[in-house]
C-alpha positions as a Markdown table, in Angstrom:
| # | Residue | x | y | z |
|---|---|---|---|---|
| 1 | Unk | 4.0 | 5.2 | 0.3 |
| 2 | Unk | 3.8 | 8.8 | 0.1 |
| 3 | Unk | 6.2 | 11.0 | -2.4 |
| 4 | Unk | 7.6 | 12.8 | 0.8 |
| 5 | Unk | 8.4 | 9.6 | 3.0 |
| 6 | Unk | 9.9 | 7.7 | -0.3 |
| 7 | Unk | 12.1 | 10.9 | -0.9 |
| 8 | Unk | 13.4 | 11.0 | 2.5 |
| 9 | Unk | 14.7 | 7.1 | 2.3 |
| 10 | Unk | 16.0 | 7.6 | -0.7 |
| 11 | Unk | 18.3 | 10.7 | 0.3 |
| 12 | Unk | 19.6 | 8.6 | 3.3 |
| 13 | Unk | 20.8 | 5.7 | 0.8 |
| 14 | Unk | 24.7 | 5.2 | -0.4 |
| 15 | Unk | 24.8 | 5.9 | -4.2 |
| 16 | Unk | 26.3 | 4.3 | -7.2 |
| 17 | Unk | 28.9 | 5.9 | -8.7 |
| 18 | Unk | 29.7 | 3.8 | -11.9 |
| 19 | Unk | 30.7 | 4.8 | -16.0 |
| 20 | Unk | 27.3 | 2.2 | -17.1 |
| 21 | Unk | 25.1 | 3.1 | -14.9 |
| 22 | Unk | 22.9 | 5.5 | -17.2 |
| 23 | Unk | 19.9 | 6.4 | -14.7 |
| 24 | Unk | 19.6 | 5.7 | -11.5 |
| 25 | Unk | 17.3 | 7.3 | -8.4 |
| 26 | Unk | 18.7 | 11.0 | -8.7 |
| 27 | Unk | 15.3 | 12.5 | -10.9 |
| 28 | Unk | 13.2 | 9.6 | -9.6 |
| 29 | Unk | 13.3 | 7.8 | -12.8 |
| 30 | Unk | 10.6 | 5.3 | -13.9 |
| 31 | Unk | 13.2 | 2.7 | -14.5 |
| 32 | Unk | 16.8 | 2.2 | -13.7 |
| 33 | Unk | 19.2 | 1.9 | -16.9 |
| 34 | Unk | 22.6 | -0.2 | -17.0 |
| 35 | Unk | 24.7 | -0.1 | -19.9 |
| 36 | Unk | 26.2 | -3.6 | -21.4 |
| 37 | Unk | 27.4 | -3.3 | -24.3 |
| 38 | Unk | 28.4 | 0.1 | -26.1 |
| 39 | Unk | 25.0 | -0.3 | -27.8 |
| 40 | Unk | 22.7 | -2.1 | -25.6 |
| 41 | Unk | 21.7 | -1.3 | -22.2 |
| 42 | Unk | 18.9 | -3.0 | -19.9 |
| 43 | Unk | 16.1 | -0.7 | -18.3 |
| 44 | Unk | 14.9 | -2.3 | -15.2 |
| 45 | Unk | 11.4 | -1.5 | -12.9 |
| 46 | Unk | 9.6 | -3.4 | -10.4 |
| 47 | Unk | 6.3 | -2.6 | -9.2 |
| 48 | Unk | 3.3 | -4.2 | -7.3 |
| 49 | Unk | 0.2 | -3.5 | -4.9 |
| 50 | Unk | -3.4 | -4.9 | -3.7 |
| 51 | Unk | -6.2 | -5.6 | -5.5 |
| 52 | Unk | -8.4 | -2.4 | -7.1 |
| 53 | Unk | -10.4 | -4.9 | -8.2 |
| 54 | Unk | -12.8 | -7.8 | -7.1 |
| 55 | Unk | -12.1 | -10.1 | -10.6 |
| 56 | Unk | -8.5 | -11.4 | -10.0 |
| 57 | Unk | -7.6 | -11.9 | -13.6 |
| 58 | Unk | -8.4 | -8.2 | -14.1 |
| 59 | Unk | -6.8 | -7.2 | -11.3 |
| 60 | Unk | -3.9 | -9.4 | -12.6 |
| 61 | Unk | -4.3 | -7.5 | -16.0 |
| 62 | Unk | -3.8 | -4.1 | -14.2 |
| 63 | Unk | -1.1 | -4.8 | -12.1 |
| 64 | Unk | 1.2 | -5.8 | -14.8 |
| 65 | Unk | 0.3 | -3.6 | -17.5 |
| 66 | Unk | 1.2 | -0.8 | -14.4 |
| 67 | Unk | 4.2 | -2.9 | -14.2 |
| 68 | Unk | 5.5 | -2.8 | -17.7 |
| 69 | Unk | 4.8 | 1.3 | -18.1 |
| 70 | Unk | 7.8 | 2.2 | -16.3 |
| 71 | Unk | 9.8 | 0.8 | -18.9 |
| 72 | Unk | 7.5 | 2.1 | -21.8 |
| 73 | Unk | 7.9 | 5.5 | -19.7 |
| 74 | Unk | 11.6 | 5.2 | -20.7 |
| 75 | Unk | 11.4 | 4.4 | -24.7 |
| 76 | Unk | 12.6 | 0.9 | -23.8 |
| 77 | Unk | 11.3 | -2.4 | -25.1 |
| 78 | Unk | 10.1 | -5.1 | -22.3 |
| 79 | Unk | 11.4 | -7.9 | -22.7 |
| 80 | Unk | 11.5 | -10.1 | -19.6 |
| 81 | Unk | 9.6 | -10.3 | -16.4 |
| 82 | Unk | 9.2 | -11.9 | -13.1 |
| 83 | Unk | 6.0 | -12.4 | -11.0 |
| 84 | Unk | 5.8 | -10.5 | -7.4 |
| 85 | Unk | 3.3 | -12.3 | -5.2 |
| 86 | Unk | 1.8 | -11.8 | -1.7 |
| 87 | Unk | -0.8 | -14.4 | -1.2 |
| 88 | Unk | -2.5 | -15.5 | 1.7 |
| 89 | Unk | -3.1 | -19.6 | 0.4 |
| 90 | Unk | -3.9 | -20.1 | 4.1 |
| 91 | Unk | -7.6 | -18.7 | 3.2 |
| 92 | Unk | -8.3 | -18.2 | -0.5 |
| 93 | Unk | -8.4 | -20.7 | -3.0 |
| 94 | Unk | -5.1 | -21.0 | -5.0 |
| 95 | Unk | -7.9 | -20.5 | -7.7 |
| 96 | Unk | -7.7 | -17.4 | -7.0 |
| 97 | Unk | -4.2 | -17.0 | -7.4 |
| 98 | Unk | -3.8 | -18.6 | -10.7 |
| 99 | Unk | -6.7 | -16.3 | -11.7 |
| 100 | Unk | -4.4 | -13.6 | -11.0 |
| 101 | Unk | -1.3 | -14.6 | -12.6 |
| 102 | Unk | -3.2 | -15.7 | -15.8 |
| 103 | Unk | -4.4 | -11.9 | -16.2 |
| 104 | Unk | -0.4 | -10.6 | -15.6 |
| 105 | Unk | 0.7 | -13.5 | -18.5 |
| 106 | Unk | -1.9 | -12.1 | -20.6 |
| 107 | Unk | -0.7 | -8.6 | -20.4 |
| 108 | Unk | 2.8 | -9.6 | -20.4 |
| 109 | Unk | 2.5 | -12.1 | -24.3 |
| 110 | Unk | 0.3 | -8.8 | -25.2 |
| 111 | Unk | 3.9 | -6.7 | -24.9 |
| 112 | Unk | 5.7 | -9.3 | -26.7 |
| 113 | Unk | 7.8 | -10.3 | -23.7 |
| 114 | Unk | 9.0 | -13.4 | -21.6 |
| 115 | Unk | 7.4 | -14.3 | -18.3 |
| 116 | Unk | 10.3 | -16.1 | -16.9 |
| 117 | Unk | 8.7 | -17.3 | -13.2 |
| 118 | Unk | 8.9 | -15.4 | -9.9 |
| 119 | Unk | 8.9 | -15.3 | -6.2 |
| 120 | Unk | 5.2 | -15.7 | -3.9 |
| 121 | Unk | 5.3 | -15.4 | -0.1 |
| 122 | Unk | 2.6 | -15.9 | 2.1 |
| 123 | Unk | 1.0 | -12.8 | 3.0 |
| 124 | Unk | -1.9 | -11.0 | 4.8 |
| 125 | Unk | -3.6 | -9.9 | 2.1 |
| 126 | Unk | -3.2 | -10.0 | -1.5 |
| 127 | Unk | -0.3 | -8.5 | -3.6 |
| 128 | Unk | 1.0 | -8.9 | -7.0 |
| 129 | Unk | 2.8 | -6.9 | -9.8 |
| 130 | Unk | 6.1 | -7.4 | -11.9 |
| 131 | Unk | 9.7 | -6.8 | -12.1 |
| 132 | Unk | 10.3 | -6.3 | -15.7 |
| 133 | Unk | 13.7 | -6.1 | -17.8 |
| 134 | Unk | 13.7 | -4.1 | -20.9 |
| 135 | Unk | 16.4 | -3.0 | -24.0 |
| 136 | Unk | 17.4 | 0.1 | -25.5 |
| 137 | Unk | 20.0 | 1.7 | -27.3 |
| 138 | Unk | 22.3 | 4.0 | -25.5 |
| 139 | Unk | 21.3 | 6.7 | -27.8 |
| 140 | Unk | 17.2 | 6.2 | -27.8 |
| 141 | Unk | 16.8 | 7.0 | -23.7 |
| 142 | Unk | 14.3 | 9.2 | -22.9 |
| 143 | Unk | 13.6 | 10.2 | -19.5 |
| 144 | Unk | 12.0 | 13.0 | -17.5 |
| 145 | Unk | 14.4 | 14.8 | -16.9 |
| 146 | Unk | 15.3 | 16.7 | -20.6 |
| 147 | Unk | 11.8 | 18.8 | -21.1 |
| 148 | Unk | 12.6 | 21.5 | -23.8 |
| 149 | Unk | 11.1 | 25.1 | -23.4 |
| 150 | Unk | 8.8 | 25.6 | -26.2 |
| 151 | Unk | 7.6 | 22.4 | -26.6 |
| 152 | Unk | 4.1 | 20.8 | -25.9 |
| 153 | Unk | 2.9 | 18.3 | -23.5 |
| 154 | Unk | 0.6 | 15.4 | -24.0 |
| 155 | Unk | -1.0 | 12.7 | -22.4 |
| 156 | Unk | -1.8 | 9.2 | -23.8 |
| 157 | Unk | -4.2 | 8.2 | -21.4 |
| 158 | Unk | -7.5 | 9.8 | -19.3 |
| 159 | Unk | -6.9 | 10.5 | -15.7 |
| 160 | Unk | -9.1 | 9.5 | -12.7 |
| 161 | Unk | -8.3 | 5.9 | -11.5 |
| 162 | Unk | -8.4 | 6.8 | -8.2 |
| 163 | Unk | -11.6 | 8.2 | -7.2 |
| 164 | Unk | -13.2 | 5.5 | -9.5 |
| 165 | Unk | -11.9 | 2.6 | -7.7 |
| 166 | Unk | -12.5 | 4.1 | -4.8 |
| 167 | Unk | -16.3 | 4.6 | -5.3 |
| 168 | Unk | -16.1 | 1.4 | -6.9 |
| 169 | Unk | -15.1 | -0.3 | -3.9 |
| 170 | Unk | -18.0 | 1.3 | -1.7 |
| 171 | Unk | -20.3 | 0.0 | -4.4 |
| 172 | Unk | -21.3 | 3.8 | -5.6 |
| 173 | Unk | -19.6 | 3.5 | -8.8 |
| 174 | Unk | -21.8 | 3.8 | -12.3 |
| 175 | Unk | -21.1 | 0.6 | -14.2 |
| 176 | Unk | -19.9 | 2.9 | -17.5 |
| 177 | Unk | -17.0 | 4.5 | -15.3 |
| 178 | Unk | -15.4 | 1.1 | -13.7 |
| 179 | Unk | -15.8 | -0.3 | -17.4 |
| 180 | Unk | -13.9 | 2.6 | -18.9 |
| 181 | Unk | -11.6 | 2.7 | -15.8 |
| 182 | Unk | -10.6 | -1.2 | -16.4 |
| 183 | Unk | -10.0 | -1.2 | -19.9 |
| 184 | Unk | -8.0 | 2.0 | -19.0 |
| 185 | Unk | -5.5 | 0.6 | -17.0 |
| 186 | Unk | -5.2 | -2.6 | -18.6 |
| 187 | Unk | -4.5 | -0.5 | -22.0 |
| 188 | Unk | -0.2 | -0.7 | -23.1 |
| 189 | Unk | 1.5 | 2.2 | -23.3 |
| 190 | Unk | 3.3 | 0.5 | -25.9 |
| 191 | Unk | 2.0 | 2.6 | -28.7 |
| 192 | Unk | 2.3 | 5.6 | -26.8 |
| 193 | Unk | 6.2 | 5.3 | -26.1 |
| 194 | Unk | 7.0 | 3.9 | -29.4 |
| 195 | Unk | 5.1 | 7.0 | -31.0 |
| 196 | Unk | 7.1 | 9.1 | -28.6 |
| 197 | Unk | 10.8 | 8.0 | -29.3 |
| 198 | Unk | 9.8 | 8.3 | -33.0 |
| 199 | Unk | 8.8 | 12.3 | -32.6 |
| 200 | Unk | 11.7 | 13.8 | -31.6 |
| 201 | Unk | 10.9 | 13.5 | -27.6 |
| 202 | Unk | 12.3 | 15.8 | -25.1 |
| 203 | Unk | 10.8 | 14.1 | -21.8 |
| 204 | Unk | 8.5 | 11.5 | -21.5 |
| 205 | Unk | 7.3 | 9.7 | -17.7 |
| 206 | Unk | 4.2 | 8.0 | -16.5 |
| 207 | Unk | 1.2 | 9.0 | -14.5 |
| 208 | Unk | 0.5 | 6.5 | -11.5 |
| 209 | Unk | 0.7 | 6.4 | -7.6 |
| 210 | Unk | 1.7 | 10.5 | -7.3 |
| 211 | Unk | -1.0 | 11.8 | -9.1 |
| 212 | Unk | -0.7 | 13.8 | -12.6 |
| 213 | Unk | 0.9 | 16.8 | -10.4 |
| 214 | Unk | 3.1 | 14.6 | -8.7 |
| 215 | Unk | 5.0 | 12.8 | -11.7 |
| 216 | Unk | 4.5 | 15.7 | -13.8 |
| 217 | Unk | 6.4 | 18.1 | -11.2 |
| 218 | Unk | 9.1 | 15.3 | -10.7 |
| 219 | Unk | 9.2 | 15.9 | -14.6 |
| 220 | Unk | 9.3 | 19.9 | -14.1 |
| 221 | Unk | 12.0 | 20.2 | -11.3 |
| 222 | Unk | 14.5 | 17.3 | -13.3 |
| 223 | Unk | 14.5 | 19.8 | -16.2 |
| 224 | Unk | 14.4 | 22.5 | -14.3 |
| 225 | Unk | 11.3 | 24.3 | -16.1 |
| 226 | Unk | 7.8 | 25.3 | -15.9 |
| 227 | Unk | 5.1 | 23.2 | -17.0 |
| 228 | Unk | 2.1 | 25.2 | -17.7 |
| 229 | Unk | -1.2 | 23.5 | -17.8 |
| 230 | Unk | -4.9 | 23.6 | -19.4 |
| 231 | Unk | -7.1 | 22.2 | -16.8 |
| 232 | Unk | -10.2 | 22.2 | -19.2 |
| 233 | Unk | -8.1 | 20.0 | -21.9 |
| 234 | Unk | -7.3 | 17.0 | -19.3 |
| 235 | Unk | -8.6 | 13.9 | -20.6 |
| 236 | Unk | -10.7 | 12.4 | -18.0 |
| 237 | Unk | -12.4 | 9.3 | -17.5 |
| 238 | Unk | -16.7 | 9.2 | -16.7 |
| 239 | Unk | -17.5 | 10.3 | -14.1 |
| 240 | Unk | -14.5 | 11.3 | -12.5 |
| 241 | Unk | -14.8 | 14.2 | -11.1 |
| 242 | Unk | -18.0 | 14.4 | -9.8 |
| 243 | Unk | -17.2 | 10.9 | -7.6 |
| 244 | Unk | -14.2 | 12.8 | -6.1 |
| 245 | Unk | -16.2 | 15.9 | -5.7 |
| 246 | Unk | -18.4 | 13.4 | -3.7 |
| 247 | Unk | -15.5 | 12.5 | -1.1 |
| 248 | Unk | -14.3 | 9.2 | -2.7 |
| 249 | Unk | -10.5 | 10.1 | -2.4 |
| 250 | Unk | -7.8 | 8.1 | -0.7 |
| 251 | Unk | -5.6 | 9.5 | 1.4 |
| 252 | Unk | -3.0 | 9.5 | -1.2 |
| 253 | Unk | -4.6 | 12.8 | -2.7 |
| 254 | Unk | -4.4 | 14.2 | 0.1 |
| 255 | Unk | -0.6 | 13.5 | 0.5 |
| 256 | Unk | 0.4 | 14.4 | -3.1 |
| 257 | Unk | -1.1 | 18.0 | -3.3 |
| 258 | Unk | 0.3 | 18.1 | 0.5 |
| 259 | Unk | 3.5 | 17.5 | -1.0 |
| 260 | Unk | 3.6 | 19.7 | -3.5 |
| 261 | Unk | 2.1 | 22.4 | -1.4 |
| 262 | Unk | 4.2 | 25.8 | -2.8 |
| 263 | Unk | 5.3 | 24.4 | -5.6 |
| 264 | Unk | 2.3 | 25.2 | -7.9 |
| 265 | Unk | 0.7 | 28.1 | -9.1 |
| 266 | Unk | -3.5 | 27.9 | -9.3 |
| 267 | Unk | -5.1 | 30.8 | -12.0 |
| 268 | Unk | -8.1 | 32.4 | -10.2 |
| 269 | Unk | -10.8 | 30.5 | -12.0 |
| 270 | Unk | -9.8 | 27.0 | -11.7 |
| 271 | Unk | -12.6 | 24.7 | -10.9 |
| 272 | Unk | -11.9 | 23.2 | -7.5 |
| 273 | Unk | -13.2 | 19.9 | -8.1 |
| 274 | Unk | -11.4 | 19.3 | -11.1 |
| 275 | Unk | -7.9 | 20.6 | -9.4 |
| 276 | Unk | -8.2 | 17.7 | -7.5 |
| 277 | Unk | -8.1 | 15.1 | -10.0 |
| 278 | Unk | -4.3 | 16.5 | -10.5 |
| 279 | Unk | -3.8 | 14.8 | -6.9 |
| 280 | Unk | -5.6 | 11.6 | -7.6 |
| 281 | Unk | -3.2 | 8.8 | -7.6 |
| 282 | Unk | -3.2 | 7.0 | -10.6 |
| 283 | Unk | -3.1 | 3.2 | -11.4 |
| 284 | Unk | -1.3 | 2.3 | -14.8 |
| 285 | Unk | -2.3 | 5.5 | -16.2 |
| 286 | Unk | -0.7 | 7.3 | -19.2 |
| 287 | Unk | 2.4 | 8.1 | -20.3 |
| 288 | Unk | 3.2 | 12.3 | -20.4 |
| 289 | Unk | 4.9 | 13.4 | -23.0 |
| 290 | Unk | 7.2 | 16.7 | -24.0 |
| 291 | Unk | 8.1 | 17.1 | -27.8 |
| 292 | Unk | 8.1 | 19.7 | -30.5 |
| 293 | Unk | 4.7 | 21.5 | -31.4 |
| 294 | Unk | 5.4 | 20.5 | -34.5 |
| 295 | Unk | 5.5 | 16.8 | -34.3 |
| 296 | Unk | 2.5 | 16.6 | -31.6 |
| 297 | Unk | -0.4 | 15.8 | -34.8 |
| 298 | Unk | 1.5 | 13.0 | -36.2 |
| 299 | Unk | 2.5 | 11.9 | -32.6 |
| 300 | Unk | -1.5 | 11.7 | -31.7 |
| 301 | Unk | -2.3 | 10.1 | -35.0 |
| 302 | Unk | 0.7 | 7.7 | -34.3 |
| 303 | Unk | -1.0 | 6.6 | -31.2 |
| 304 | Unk | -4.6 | 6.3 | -31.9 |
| 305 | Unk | -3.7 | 4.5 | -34.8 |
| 306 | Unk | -2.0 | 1.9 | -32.7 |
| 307 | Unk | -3.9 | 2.3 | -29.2 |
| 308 | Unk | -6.9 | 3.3 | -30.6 |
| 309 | Unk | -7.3 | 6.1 | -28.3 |
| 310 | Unk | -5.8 | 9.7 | -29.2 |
| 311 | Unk | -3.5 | 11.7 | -26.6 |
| 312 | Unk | -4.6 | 14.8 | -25.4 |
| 313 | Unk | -2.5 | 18.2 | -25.9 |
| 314 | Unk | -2.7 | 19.3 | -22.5 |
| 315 | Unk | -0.3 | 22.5 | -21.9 |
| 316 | Unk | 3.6 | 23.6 | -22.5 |
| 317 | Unk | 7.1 | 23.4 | -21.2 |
| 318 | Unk | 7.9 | 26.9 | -20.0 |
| 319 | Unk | 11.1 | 29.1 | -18.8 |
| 320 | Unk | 11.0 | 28.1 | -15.3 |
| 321 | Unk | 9.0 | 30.7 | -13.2 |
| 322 | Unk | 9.6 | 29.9 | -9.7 |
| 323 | Unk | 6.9 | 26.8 | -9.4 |
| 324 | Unk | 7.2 | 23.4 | -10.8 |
| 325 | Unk | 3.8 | 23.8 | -12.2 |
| 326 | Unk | 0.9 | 25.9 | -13.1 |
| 327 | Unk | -2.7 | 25.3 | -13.8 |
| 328 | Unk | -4.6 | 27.3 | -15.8 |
């Protein structure tokens, strides 16, 4: 659903006032956080969609490793998780469906936590993803809504998903940018967020369904600052930009820079095709992260060393300057 229809529902819903609720909808978190004990709270997400995919174990793989970010998005630990299933058994082989929920189990014993069961309902078309229970102390919450002034901004994964998929699904994909799309999004952030508590953190959320722009402006206006961006440092994945410069965008590019239409600032010799890959919706992409300067080389070593794969310093948190976010 688009940024601009979700934000609308959620303004006309009753809120929750309560001393241990910790997070809840009013930055548009990655995961809600309850407090149950003076040094425990749970962090809690739920997230699911169609197939990107034809492979159902894959696509299984992808939809709960997108699942399990929002918790890694808040420094938390996953620890239990429930299937999410739309299924039409009426004319696919259960096959199928087991295919599907043996790639989420995989991802899931991968993170170390507890597939507990879940919920399927017949359905049109296929739809699966998780809801998934983390921990964390009180003290270790990170959220996107505390970015510091001075301090730089990474990103622990490439970006462009979106066109990729999209090409892929019209069968004009090169075989070397699906390949490095799948094992993309099936890729933990578990690395990433554990790197990121440990260096002194300011702000930390994940890149999916809104585009780079999207979650990183969330992330701007909840701290009320600037986020100034390199274009030419954005990790992106092969091939990426010159599919979306071919037309294979969803509509949900077109909706996210819609969106955020006025609320960022474009220097006078940004490339225009890759501008737009700010706007492609992401699926279980990286995690963005704010910390001091000064931590981000041990932070990137951190992360390659347990992700193999090493986050890219992609701009700074600025005074804010009238726009959510500028590209440079």
């Amino acid at each position: 659903m688009p940024q601009e229809a979700i934000a609308q529902v959620v303004r006309g819903l009753p809120s929750f006032d309560h001393p241990d609720l910790l997070v809840g909808t009013e930055h548009f978190s990655d995961a809600g956080v309850y407090r149950v004990h003076p040094d425990l709270c749970i962090v809690q997400s739920l997230d699911f969609f169609p197939p990107l995919v034809e492979d159902p174990f894959t696509f299984g793989q992808i939809a709960a490793t997108n699942s399990l970010s929002d918790i890694y998005a808040m420094g938390a630990t996953p620890v239990t998780a429930l299937n999410i299933v739309g299924f039409p058994d009426d004319e696919l082989d259960l096959q199928v469906l087991q295919d599907i929920l043996r790639g989420g189990a995989d991802r899931v014993l991968k993170a170390n936590a507890v597939l507990l069961g879940g919920h399927t309902v017949r359905d049109t078309e296929i739809k699966y993803g998780l809801s998934v229970t983390g921990t964390i102390h009180p003290d270790d919450i990170v959220t996107n809504s505390g970015a510091i002034t001075g301090h730089v901004l990474l990103l622990s994964k490439p970006l462009g998903t979106g066109f990729i998929t999209t090409a892929n699904k019209k069968s004009k994909c090169p075989d070397v940018a699906i390949e490095a799309a799948v094992e993309n999004m099936i890729r933990l952030n578990g690395g990433a967020s554990r790197a990121a508590v440990n260096g002194d953190t300011s702000a930390i959320t994940d890149i999916t369904g809104f585009g780079f722009a999207g979650h990183a402006a969330e992330m701007a206006t909840a701290s009320n600052v600037t986020l100034s961006i390199d274009l030419d440092s954005l990790p992106l994945l092969p091939h990426a930009v010159e599919l979306g410069a071919s037309g294979f965008r969803t509509r949900a590019s077109k909706s996210n820079h819609d969106f955020l239409e006025g609320d960022f600032a474009v220097s006078d010799n940004a490339d225009p095709d890759l501008l737009a890959i700010v706007f492609d919706p992401q699926t279980s992409g990286g995690l963005l992260v704010a910390l001091p300067e000064e931590a981000s080389e041990a932070y990137i070593a951190e992360v390659e060393a347990a992700d193999g794969y090493a986050p890219a310093l992609i701009g700074r948190v600025e005074e804010r300057k009238g726009v959510s976010l500028r590209f440079n």
